[in-house]
C-alpha positions in Angstrom: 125.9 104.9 110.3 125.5 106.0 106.6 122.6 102.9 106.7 120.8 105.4 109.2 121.9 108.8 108.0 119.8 107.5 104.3 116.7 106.6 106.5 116.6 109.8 108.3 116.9 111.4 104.7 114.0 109.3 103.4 111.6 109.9 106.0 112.4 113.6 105.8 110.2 113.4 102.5 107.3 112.7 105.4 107.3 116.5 105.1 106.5 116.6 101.9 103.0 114.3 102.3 100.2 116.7 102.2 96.9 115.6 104.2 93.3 117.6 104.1 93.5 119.1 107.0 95.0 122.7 108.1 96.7 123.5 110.9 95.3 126.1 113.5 95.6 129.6 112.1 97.1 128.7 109.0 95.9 128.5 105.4 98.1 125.6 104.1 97.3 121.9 104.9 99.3 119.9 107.8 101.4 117.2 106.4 102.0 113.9 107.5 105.0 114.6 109.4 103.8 117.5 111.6 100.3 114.9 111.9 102.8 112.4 113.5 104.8 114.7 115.7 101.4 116.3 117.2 99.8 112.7 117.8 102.9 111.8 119.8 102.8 115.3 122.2 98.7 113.8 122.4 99.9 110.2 123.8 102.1 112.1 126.5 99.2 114.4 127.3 96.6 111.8 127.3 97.9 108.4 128.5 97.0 108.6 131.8 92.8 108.5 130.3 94.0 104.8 128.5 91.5 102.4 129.4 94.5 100.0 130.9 98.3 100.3 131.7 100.4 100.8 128.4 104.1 101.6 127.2 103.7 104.8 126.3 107.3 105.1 124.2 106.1 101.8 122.1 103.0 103.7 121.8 105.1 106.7 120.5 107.3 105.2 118.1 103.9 103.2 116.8 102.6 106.8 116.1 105.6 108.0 114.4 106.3 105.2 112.0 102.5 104.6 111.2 102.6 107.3 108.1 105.8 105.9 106.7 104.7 104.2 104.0 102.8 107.5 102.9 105.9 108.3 101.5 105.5 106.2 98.3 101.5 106.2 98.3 100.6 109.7 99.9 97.8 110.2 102.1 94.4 109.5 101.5 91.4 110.6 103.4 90.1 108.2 106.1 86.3 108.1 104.4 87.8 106.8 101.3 87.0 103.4 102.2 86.8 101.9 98.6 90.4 101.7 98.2 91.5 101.2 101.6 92.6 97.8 101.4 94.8 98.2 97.9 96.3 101.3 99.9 97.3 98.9 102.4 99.0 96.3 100.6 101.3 99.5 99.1 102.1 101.0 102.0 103.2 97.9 104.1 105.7 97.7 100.4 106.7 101.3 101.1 107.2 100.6 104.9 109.5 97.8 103.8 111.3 99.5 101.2 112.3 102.5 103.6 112.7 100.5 106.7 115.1 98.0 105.0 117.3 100.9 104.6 118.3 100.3 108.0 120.5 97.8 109.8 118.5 94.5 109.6 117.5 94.4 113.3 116.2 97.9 113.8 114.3 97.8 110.4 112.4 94.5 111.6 112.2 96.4 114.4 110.2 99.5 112.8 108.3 97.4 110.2 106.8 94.6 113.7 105.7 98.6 115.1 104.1 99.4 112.0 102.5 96.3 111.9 101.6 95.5 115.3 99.7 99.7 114.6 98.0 98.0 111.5 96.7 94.7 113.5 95.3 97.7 115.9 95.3 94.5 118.7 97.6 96.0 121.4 96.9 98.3 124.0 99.3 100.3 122.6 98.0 100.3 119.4 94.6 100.6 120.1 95.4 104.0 122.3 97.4 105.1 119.4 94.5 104.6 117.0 92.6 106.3 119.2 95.2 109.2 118.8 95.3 108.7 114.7 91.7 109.4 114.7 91.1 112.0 117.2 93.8 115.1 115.7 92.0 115.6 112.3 88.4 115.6 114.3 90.3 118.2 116.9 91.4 120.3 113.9 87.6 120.3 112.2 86.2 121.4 115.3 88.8 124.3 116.1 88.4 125.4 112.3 84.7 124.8 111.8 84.5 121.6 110.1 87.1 123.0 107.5 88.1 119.4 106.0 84.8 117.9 106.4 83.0 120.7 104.7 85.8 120.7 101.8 85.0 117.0 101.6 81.3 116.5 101.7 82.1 114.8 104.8 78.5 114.1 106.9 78.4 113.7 110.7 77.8 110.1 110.9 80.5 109.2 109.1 83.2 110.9 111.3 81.3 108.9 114.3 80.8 105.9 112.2 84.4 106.0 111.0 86.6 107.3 114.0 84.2 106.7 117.0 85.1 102.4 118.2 88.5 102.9 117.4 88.9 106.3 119.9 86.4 104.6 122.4 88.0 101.6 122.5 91.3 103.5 122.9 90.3 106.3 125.1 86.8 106.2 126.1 87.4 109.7 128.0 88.2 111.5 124.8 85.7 109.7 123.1 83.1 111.2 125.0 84.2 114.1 125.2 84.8 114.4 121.4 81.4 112.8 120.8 79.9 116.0 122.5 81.9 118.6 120.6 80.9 116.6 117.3 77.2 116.7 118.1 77.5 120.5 119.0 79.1 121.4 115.9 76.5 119.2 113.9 74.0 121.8 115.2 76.4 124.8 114.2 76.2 122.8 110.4 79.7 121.7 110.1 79.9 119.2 108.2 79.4 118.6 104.1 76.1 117.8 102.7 
């Protein structure tokens, strides 16, 4: 018990993981744990729109493990593509550093889910991608591009970036997301 009672005390630091986005109505930015908590209320919502059948609890535990690692490396913005591979490498160290905490089975367990989210070759993990990507384009559109403009972050890369991962997850909120993004590259909000 004290094996899991030390986990849950790790990944309370989740909390503490800053990301660039804010939540609606507020002036502080989300952090990684309330990310995870709203992209598993999404996969509730929005299974039934997945392209095939899929478990949606594995999908769920995929979502809440998949920022673990962020513990030890912190987040970093999805367009920073020049160091996403080294980012990688230390979060699956992180993921294994925290998850080994556990009782043997249920850390291999947690680290195969985090994994198997990584590989992205699931239908599982490929809706829950699609979930990963889709919150922090919700937020920039209910708060005027607020990240994006605080980034310098352009229109084609948020379609470039996010858009075969949620269509090939959810094709539904793909398109619908595809239409809100092309409306609010009209209203100018996104960076330069």
């Amino acid at each position: 018990m004290q094996a899991i009672i030390d986990f849950i005390r790790e990944v309370d630091r989740l909390k503490g993981v800053e990301r660039k986005t804010k939540p609606l109505g507020l002036q502080r930015y989300e952090n990684s744990a309330e990310h995870s908590w709203q992209l598993g209320v999404m996969v509730l919502s929005l299974s039934r729109f997945s392209p095939g059948p899929i478990d949606v609890l594995r999908t769920i535990k995929m979502l809440l493990l998949h920022d673990v690692g962020e513990i030890d490396t912190g987040d970093t913005i999805v367009y920073a593509t020049e160091i996403r591979n080294e980012k990688k490498t230390e979060e699956l160290a992180a993921v294994k550093r925290i998850c080994g905490m556990l009782p043997e089975e249920t850390g291999a367990e947690f680290v195969a889910l985090w994994m198997e989210f990584e590989v992205g070759e699931t239908p599982e993990a490929r809706f829950a991608h699609a979930m990963d990507r889709s919150v922090p384009i919700i937020l920039n559109l209910a708060n005027n591009g607020q990240s994006w403009r605080e980034n310098g972050i352009r229109c084609e890369q948020v379609v470039k970036r996010n858009g075969p991962a949620v269509e090939a997850g959810c094709p539904a909120l793909w398109a619908y997301l595809k239409e809100k993004l092309d409306e609010a590259q009209r209203d100018g909000w996104f960076g330069a």
